[in-house]
N, C-alpha and C positions, 0 to 999 in steps of 0.2 A: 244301851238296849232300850228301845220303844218299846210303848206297850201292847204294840202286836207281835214284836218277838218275844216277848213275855209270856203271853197266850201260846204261843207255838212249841215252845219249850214245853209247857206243863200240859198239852193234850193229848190223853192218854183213852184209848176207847176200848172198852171190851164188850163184846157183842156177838150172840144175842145174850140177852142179859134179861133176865132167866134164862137157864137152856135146858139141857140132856146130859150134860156132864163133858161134851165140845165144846169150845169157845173159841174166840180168836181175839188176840190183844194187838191192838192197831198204836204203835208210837212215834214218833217224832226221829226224824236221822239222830239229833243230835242224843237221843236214848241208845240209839247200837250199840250194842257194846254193857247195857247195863244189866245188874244184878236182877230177878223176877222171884218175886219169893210169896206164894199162898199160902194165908194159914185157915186152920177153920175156922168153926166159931169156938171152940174150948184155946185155941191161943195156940195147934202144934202145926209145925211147920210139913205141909202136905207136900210142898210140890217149890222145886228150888229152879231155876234156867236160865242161863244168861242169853238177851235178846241178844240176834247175830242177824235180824232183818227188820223190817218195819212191819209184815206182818209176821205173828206166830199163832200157830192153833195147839191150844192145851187140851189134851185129856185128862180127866179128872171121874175118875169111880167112887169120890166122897160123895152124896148126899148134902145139901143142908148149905147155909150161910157162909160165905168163905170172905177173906179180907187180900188182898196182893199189895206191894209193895214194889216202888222201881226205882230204884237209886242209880243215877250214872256217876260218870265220872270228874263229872262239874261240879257235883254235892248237891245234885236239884233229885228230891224225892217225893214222887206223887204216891199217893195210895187211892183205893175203892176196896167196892164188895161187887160180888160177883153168888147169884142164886143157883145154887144146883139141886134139877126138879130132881122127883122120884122118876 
């Protein structure tokens, strides 16, 4: 694996970043198929989905500081934060 399929594997984009409580999580083919899991910022798990495309758009009605995680099926797992305005 080179280092620009190394990059391609782990780019994960969600955007816009801050929002409204829509987003949309942009991942890599070889993510399909993976696990999507938000939690807030007290650590509870908001929001669970498994990606079935390269794009998805989440709604989300929390407020506040949120964390996602995206584990496929290779064992490669990226995380961020993602801001939701008032």
């Amino acid at each position: 694996v080179g280092v620009g399929d190394e990059f391609s594997v782990n780019s994960i984009t969600i955007f816009p970043n801050p929002n409204y409580g829509t987003f949309h999580i942009q991942i890599p083919e070889t993510h399909i198929g993976s696990l999507c899991t938000i939690f807030n910022s007290n650590g509870q798990k908001v929001n669970s989905i498994i990606l079935q495309e390269k794009h998805t758009t989440f709604y989300l009605n929390t407020k506040g500081l949120h964390y996602y995680i995206v584990g496929n099926h290779h064992g490669n797992m990226n995380s961020g934060k993602v801001l939701i305005l008032d």
